[in-house]
MIGUSE-820176 format. One line per 4 residues: number of its first residue (from 1); their letters; for each residue x, z, y of C-alpha. Coordinates in steps of 0.001 Angstrom, whole numbers. Layout:
<nodes>
NUM = A = X:Z:Y | ...
</nodes>
This chain:
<nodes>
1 = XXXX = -588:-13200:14997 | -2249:-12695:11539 | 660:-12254:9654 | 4055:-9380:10438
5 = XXXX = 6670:-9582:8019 | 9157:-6650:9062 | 10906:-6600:5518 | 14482:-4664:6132
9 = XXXX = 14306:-3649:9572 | 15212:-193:9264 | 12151:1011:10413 | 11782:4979:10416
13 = XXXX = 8761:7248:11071 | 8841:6704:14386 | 8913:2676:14525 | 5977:2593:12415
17 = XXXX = 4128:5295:14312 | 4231:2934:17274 | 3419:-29:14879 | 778:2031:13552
21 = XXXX = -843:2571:17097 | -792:-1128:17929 | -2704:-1888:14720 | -5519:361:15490
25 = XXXX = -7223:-1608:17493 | -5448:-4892:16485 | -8224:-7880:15541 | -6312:-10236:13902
29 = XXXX = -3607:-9194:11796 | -4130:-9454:8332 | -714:-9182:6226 | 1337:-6260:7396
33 = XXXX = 4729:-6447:5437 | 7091:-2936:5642 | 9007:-3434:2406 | 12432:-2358:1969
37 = XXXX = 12048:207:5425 | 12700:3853:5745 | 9375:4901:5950 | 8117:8462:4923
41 = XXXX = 4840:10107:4148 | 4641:11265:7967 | 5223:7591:8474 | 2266:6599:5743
45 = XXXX = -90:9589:7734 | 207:7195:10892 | -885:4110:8861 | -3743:5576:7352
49 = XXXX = -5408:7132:10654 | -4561:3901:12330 | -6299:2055:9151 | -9308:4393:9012
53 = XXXX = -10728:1903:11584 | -8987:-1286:11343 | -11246:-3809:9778 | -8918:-6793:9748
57 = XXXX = -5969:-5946:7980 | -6301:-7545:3964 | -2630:-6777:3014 | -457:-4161:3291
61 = XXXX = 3413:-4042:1710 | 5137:-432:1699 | 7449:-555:-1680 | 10933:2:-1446
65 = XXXX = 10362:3088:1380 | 10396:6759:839 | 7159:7593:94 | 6196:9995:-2256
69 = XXXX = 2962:10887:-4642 | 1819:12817:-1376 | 1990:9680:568 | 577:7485:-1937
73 = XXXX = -2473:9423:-2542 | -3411:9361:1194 | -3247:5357:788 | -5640:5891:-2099
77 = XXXX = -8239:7623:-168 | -7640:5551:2825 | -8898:2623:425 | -11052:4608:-1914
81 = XXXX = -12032:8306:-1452 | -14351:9813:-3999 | -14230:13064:-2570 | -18015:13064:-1486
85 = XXXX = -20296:9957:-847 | -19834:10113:2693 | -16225:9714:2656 | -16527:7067:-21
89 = XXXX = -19188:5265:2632 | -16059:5667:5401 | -13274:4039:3056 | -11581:1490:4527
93 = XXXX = -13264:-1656:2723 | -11144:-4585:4520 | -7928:-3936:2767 | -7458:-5787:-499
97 = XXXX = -3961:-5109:-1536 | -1701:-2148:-1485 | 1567:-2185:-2883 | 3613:918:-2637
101 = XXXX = 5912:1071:-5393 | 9691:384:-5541 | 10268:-3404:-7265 | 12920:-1906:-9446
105 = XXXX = 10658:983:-10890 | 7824:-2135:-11521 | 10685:-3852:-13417 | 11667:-667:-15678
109 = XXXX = 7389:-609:-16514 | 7226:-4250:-17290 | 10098:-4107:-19829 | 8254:-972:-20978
113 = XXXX = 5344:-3001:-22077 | 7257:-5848:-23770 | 8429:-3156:-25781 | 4973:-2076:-26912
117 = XXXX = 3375:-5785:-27461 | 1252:-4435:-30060 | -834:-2188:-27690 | -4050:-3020:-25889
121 = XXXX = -3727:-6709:-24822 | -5982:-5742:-21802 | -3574:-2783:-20655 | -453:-4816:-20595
125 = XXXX = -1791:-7582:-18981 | -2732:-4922:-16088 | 463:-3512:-16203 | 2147:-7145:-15550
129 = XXXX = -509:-8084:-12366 | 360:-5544:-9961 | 3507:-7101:-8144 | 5178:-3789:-7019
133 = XXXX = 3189:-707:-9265 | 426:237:-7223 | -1684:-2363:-6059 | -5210:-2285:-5339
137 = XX = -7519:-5243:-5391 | -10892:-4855:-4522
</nodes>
């Protein structure tokens, strides 16, 4: 299994603390797809202790839950954390994307910038990349 789409399933804090447990350990899943769940930051604290040592999973979809700036900053570190250079070392390096976001806050941004054409050409162009708000390439 390298992909799991589980896009609208209802899943809660407790259906992806169990998820999260079986990815630990997993060795070949590499898309994990959540979208459109009920997932909180308690939820998102399972992920990223199950992620700390997963080395196989490239994607991972979360927009469209109930996460909040809490829960999104512990993704950040989970993927880059610049707190010291040891925890920086201990990042998880394997994931690629992140998307976190709700779709219908990305669409308010992206109408946002065709507003403002005249800005940086650069800065809108990064705006209209990330697929969901957040995403993280690395």
């Amino acid at each position: 299994l390298n992909n799991l789409h589980l896009d609208r399933n209802g899943i809660d804090n407790n259906g992806v603390e169990i998820l999260a447990h079986a990815i630990q350990s997993n060795s070949s899943l590499t898309c994990l797809d959540l979208r459109n769940n009920k997932i909180k930051d308690d939820g998102v604290a399972a992920l990223v202790a199950s992620l700390q040592s997963n080395t196989t999973l490239k994607e991972l979809y979360l927009a469209n839950n109930y996460v909040s700036d809490q829960g999104k900053i512990m993704l950040l570190k989970l993927v880059i954390d610049i707190s010291c250079i040891n925890a920086t070392l201990q990042s998880n390096h394997t994931l690629k994307t992140l998307s976190v976001d709700s779709e219908d806050e990305n669409e308010d941004e992206n109408e946002d910038v065709d507003e403002n054409e005249d800005e940086d050409d650069d800065e809108n162009e990064d705006k209209k990349d990330g697929e969901h708000g957040v995403k993280i390439q690395q």
